[in-house]
C-alpha positions as CSV (number, residue, x, y, z in Angstrom):
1,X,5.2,30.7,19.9
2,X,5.2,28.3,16.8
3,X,1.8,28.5,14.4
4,X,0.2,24.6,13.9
5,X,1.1,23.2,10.4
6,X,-1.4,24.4,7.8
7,X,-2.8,21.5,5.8
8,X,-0.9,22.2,2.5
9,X,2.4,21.8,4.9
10,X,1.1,18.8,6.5
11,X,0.4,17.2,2.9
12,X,3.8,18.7,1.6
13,X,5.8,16.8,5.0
14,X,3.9,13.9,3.9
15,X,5.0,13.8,0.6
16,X,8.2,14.1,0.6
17,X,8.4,11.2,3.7
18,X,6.5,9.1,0.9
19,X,9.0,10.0,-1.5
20,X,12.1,9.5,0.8
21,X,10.4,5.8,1.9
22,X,10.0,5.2,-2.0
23,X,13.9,6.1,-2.4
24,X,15.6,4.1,0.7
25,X,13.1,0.7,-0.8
26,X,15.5,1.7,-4.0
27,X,18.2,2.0,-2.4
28,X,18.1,-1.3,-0.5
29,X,16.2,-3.3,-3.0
30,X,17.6,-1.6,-6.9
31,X,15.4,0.1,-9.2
32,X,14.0,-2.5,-10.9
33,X,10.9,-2.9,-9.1
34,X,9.2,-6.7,-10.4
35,X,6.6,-8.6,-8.2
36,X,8.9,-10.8,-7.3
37,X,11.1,-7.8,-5.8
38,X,7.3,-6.6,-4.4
39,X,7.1,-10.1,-2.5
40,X,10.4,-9.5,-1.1
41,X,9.5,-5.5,0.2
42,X,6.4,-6.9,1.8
43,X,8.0,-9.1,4.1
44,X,10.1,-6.2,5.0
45,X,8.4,-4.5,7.9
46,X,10.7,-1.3,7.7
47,X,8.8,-0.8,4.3
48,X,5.2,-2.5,5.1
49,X,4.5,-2.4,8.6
50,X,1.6,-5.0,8.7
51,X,1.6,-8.2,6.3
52,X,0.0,-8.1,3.3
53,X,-2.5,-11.3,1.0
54,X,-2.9,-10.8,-2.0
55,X,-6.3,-12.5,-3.2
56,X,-8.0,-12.1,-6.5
57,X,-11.6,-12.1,-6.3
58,X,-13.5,-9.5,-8.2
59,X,-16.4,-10.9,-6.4
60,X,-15.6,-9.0,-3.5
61,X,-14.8,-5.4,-5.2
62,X,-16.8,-3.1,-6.7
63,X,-17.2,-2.9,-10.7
64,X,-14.8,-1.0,-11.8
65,X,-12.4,-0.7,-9.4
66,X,-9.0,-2.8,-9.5
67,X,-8.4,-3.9,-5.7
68,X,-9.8,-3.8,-2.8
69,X,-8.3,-3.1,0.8
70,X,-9.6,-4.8,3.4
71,X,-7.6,-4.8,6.8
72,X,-8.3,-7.9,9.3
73,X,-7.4,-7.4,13.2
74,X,-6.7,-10.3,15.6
75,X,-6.1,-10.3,19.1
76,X,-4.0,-13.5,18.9
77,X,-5.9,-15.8,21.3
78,X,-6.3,-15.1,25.6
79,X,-6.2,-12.5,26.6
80,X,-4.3,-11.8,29.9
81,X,-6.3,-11.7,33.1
82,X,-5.8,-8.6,35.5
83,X,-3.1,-10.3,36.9
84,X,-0.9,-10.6,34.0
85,X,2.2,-9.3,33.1
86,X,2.2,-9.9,29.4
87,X,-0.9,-8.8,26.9
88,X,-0.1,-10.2,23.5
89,X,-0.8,-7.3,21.0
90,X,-3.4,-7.0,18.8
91,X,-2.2,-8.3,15.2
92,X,-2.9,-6.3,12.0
93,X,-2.7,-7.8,8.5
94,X,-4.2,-6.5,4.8
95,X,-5.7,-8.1,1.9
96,X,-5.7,-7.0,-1.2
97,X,-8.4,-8.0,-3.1
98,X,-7.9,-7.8,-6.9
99,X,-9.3,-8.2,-10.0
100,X,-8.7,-11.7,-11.2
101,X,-8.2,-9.7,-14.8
102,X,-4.5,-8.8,-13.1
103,X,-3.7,-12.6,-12.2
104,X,-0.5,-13.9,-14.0
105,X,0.0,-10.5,-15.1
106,X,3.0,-8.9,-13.0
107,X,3.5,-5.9,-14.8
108,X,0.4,-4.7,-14.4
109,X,-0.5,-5.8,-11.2
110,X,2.8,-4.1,-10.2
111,X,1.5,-0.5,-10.1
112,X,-1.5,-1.4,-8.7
113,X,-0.3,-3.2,-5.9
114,X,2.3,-0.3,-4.8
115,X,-0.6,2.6,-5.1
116,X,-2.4,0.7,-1.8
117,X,1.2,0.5,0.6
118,X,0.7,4.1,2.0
119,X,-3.0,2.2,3.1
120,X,-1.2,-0.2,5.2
121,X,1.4,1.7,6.6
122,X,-0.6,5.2,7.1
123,X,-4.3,3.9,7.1
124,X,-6.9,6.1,7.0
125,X,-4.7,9.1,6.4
126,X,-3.1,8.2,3.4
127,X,-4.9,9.6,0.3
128,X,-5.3,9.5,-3.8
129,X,-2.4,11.9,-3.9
130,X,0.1,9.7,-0.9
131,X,-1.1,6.7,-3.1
132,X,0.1,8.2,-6.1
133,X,3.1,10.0,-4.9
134,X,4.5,7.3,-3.3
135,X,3.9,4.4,-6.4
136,X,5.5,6.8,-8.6
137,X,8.4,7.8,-7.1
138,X,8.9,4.1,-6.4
139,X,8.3,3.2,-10.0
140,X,10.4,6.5,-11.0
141,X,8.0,7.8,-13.1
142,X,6.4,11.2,-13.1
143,X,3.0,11.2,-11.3
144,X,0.8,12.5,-13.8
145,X,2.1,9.4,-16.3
146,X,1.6,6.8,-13.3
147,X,-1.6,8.3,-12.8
148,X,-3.0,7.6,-16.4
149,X,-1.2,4.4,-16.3
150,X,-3.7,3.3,-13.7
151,X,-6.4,4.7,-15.2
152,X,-5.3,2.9,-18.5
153,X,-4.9,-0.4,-15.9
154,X,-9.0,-0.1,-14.4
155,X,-10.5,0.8,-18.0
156,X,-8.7,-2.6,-19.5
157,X,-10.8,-4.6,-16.8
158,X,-13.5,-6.5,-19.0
159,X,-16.8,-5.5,-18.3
């Protein structure tokens, strides 16, 4: 009988899926990721299952922090009665809620944008690491230098 994956397997399976995603958007799309080559992956729902706003309004996120995820569920109208053949699903979308700071600026709004995909395609199982994982390997940079470039992207955010 097989042993259940240990957690440091599960996060290990789940990183190299990340980094295997991060590869075939590079494959299809080149590996010069720009926001307007972001635009195009987000209507791509083999790479971004749900749709994606983006919305700056640091009104709505905490101080200090860059973006903010918030996911909005509709059930697209009626409902079917008992007697119905067809339920329309549910519908799924995200908005990103960013710092108005990172408006008009794509190359820093780049790396920020791509650290909250794992959000909308894993939800509440994607973590820190999946975020960063992913965003680096799509941006083809070592993690720990993606890492500090987002630090160095939230501390530039004007008080």
């Amino acid at each position: 009988m097989e042993e259940p994956a240990t957690q440091q397997e599960l996060r290990e399976s789940m990183n190299l899926h990340l980094r295997q995603k991060a590869q075939e958007i590079i494959d299809k799309y080149g590996s010069a990721i720009t926001l307007a080559v972001l635009q195009d992956i987000l209507q791509d729902r083999k790479f971004v299952r749900y749709p994606v706003n983006i919305i700056y309004d640091s009104t709505r996120i905490e101080a200090g922090l860059f973006i903010k995820t918030e996911v909005t569920v509709s059930d697209q109208g009626d409902q079917a009665d008992e007697d119905s053949e067809y339920v329309k699903p549910i519908e799924r979308s995200y908005d990103f809620i960013v710092h108005e700071y990172f408006e008009g600026q794509p190359d820093k709004l780049l790396p920020l944008i791509l650290y909250h995909l794992p959000t909308v395609n894993y939800g509440d199982i994607a973590t820190y690491e999946d975020a960063e994982v992913f965003a680096s390997a799509l941006m083809q940079m070592e993690q720990d230098d993606y890492y500090q470039l987002v630090c160095d992207l939230a501390d530039a955010i004007p008080n």
